[in-house]
N, C-alpha and C positions, 0 to 999 in steps of 0.2 A: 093514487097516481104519484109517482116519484116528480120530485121537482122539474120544472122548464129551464132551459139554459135561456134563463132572460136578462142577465145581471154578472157581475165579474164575483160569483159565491166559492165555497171551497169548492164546490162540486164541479165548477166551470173551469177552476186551477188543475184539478186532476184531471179535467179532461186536455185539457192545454197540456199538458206535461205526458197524458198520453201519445199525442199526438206527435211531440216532437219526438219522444223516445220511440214509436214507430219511425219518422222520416227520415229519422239520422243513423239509426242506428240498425231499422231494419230485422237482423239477427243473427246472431252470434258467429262469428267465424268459428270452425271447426276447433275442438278443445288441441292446446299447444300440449308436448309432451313434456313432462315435467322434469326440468334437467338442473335447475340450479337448485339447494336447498339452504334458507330462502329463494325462492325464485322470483327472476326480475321484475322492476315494478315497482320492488320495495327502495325508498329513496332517503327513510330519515333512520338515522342509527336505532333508535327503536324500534322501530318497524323489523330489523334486522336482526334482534336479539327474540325469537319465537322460541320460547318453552315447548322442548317436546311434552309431546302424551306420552301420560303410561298407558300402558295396552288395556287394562283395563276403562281408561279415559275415551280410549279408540272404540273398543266394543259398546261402551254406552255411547256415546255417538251414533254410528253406525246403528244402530239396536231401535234409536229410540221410536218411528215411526213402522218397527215390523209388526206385522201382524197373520197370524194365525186364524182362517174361520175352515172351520166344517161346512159343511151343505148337507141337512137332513130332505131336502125335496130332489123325490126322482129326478134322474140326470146322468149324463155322462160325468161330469166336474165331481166328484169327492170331496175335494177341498179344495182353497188354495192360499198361496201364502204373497204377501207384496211388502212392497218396500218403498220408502221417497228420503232419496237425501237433496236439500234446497241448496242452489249455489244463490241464485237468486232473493233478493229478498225484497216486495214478498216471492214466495217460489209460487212460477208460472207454469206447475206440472200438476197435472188432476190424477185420482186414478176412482172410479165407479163402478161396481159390481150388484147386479140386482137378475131377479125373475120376475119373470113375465106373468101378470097375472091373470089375462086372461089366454093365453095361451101354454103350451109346454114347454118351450125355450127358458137358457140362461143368458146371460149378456154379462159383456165382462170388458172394461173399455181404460185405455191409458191415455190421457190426452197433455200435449204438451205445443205450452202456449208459449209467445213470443209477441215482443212490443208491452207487457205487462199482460196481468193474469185476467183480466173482464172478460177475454171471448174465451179463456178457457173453462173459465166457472160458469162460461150460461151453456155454455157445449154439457159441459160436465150435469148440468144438472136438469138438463132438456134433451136429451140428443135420443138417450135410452128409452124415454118415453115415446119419440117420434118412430124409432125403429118397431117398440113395439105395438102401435098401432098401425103403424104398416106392413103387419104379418096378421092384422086380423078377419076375419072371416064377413063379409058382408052381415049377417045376423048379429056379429058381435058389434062392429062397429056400431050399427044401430041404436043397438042396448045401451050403449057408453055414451053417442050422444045424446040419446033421453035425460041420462043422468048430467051430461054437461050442461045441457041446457037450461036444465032447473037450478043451475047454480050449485051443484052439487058438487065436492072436492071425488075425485076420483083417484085413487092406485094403480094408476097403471100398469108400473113395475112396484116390487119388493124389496127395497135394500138390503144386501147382506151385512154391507157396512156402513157407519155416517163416519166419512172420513171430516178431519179437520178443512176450515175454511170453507162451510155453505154459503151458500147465496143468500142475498138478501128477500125478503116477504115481497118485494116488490116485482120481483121476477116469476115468481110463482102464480103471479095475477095475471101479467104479459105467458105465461106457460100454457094457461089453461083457457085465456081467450084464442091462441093463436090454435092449442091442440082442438078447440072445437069446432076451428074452420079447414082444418086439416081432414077432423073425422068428417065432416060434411062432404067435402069435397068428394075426397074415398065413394063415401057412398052413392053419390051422382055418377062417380066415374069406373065404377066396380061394377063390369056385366057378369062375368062368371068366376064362381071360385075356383072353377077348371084351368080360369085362366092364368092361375096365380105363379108369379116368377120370384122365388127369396132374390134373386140380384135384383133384378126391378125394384124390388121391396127397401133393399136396403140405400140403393141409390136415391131411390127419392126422398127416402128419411132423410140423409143429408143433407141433399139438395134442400129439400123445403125448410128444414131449421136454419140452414146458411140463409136463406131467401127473407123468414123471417126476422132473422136478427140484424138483415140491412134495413127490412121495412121499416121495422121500431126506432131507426134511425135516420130515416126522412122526415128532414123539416116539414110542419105542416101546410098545407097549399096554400100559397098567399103569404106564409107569415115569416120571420125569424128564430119562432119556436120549435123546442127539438128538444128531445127527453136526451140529459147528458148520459146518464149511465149508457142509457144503450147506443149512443154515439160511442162511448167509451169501447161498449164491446166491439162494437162494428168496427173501427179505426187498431186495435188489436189483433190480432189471428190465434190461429190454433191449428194447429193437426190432431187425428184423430186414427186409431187404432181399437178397431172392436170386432171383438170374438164372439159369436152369436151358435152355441151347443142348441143342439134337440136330438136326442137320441141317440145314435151312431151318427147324424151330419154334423158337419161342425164348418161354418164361414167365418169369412174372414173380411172384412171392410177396413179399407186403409185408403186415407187423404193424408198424403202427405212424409212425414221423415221418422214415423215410428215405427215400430219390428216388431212382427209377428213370427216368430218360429218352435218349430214342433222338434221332442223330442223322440225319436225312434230308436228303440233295444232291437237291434238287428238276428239274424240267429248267431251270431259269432259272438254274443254278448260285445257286441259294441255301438259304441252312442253314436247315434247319424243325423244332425242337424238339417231340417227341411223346410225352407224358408216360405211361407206361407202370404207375402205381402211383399210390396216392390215399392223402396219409398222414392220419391216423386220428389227427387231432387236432381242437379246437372249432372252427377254420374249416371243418370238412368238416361242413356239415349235413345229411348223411344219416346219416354216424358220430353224429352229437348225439342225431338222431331213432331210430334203433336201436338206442340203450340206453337212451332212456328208455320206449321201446316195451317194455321187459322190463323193467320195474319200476311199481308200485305210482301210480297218480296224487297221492298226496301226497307222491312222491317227486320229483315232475317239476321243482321250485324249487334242489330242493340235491343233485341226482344229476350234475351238469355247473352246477358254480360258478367263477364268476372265470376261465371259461374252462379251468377243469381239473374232473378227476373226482373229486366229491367234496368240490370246493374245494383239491384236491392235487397231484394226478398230471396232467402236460400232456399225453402220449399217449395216445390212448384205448382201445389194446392193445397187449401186451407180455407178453412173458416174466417170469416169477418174480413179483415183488411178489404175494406171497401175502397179505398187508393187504386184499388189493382183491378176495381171492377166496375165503377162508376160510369156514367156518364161523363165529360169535363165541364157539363153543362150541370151538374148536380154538387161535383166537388165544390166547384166556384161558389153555389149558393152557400154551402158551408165556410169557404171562407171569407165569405162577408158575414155570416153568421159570427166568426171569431174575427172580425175587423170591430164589429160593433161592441165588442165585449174589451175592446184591447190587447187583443195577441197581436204579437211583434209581426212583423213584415214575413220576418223571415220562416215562422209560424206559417204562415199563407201563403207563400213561395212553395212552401217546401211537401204542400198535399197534395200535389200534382206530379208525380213522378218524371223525368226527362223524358222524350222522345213518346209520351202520351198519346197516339195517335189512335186508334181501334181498339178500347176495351170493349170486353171483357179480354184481362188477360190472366185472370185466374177462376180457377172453378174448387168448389168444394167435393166436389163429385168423386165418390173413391172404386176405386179398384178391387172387383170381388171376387175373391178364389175358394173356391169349396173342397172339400177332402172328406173322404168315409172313415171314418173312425177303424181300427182294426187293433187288436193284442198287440200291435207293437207300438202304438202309438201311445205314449207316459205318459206326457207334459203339455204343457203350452206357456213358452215364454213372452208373455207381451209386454215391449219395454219403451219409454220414449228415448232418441238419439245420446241422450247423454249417457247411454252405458257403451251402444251402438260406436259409438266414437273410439271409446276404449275397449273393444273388446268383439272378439270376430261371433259369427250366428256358431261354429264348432265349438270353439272355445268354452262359450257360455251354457251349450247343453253337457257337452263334457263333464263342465264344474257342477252343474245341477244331477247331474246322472250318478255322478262320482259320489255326492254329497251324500246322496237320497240311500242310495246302496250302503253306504258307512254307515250313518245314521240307522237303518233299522237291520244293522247284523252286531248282533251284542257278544258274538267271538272276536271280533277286531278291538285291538287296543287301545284304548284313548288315547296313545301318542299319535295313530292315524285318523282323529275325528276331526272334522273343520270346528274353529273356533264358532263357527256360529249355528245355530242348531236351525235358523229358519234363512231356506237357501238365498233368498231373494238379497239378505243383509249377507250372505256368504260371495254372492254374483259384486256386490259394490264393493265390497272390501278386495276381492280378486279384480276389479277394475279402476280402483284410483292405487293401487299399491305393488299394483304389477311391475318386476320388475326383470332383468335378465338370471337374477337367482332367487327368483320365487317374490313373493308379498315381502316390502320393502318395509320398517314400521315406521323408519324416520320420514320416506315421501307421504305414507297415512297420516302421519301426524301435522305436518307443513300444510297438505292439502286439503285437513281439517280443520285448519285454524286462518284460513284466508278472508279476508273480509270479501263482504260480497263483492264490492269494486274491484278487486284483482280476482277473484275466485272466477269471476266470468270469465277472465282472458285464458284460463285453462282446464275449465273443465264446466259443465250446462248440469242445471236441475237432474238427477235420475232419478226415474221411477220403472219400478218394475212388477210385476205379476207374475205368479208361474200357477198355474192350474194343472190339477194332477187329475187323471182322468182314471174310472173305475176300470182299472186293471195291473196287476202285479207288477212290482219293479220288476222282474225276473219272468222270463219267461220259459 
């Protein structure tokens, strides 16, 4: 069992320090466009003398976290290729790709956290398990819980990849108690497999991982104890973005401000960008209008302020941020929980969002769109906001379509091949270096060398996937 928040330890410091960097800060304004080089900010003449990169300095950069896998198990997915550049540090952007082991499905997920990285790394390394025990068959489920019950480690899913920054041994204890009360459940509440709905399915995966990573974060009844890590998560958020292949279906599950979009070869050979998710932020005014439809009409002024929730939070669902879902009657005992430990005043002020009237005012619950796979359908782009900011849903199949076509026709010239051979590091390079005549190298180089403390104020974590689906670039 991970330590008790009983005592002012390191462990109680970082949750302290999550806490405020969720209330103050919330999340990140929209990235600014990058116009000065040096760009403002920088204040001491050092700061001011930035050594460009050479291009080769840039492509190692850019490069260093791409990666390439094949998929030898039946599927629609072929392969696919991703990418993460961190502004952040640590960087708050997940990305997980795994198969279903006891089903046919792939899953394929970008999750991008805010307030620090804790609820995107328990998302990131529980979420997929939850979806795919929520696609299982009442006999199977069965089967699994036999095996959970006896204490037994189970694979739910397959990793394609272990990307950098797992979680700790201590979550995978909290994973496999909570997935055991999950499959239970199922099984009590599973009359027919006739009955079975993939949206239902995937909704409640959400929902119930969100549900549990508040649980693990209620003080214990009567006491001031409370497991910090997963206070950490809970006091965190995350969005989430997952792609869920089985054959020619292919869903789509989105909480929150990350982009799912499909690349389509039209018959005119031309690239048709089709947006497969609607992120659930203040430009989406039907997200605006459906929460404030659940809440109180003298709510309706300061429920979605300044373009966030609350006046706060720019997502308008998300994992953890329990602030935004609480009872006021549950926050409070948390902050006497950090009264007794010594967090400042203002620490404890500040966990209660203004005009707190009727939570819930966020849900993890995502939005699910389905599409039948067909010959014209290439790609799957799934990115978090940080490319999204810089770069239109056209734009980025374009460059991907454009790439993919050059890259496997060995009559074209290498003065027309993108400098990068895997598209995902092609999409980030074409998104921090964009410029009105083409990829800029001097803005590449400024906006590669920014400390994380200014790098926030113009540009967020990107992470990106593209999944190439079994069928010819050409048609």
């Amino acid at each position: 069992m991970a330590t008790l928040l009983t005592s002012y330890t390191r462990g109680t410091a970082a949750c302290l320090s999550t806490v405020m960097c969720t209330v103050r800060r919330g999340r990140r304004q929209p990235a600014r466009r990058l116009q000065l080089y040096p760009p403002a900010g920088f204040t001491s003449r050092d700061h001011l003398m930035i050594p460009h990169l050479t291009p080769k300095q840039v492509t190692n950069i850019l490069s260093q976290n791409e990666l390439k896998v094949e998929i030898m198990d039946p599927g629609p997915v072929k392969y696919f290729e991703s990418n993460h550049l961190a502004s952040n540090s640590p960087t708050e952007d997940q990305l997980v790709e795994a198969k279903c082991n006891y089903t046919t499905g792939q899953l394929f997920a970008v999750i991008d956290g805010h307030a620090g990285p804790e609820c995107g790394r328990a998302v990131k390394q529980r979420l997929l398990d939850y979806i795919a025990v929520s696609m299982m068959s009442p006999h199977t489920l069965e089967t699994v819980y036999n095996l959970l019950k006896d204490s037994q480690h189970v694979d739910i899913v397959k990793h394609y990849h272990k990307h950098q920054g797992e979680s700790r041994r201590y979550m995978l204890d909290i994973n496999s108690r909570d997935i055991a009360k999950f499959v239970q459940e199922l099984i009590s509440t599973t009359i027919s497999w006739d009955e079975f709905s993939m949206t239902e399915a995937l909704q409640e995966a959400f929902v119930r991982l969100d549900q549990d990573i508040s649980s693990s974060a209620t003080p214990s009844p009567g006491s001031n104890l409370v497991n910090y890590e997963s206070l950490e998560q809970a006091l965190s958020g995350c969005c989430a973005c997952v792609a869920h292949t089985d054959g020619d279906h292919l869903h789509v599950a989105n909480t929150g401000d990350c982009r799912a979009v499909l690349g389509q070869l039209d018959n005119e050979n031309n690239w048709v960008a089709v947006r497969l998710s609607n992120q659930h932020n203040a430009e989406n005014l039907t997200e605006c209008q459906r929460i404030k439809s659940e809440h109180p009409a003298d709510e309706q002024m300061s429920v979605i302020k300044n373009n966030r929730l609350l006046g706060q939070l720019a997502p308008l669902r998300a994992f953890g941020d329990i602030m935004y879902k609480w009872p006021v009657k549950d926050l409070k005992n948390v902050i006497n929980i950090l009264s007794n430990i010594g967090a400042s005043v203002l620490i404890q002020q500040s966990l209660i969002p203004p005009k707190y009237y009727t939570p819930p005012y966020l849900t993890a619950r995502p939005d699910i769109v389905h599409h039948k796979l067909t010959a014209k359908d290439k790609f799957l782009i799934l990115a978090t906001d940080g490319l999204w900011d810089m770069m239109s849903s056209q734009n980025a199949v374009k460059l991907v379509g454009a790439a993919n076509q050059i890259l496997s026709n060995r009559k074209i010239g290498l003065a027309h091949k993108p400098k990068d051979s895997n598209v995902t590091t092609h999409l980030i390079r074409n998104a921090l270096g964009d410029s009105s005549s083409g990829i800029k190298h001097s803005k590449l180089s400024t906006m590669l060398q920014l400390s994380p403390s200014i790098s926030r104020n113009y540009r967020d974590d990107i992470s990106v996937t593209v999944l190439y689906f079994d069928t010819p670039l050409n048609i």
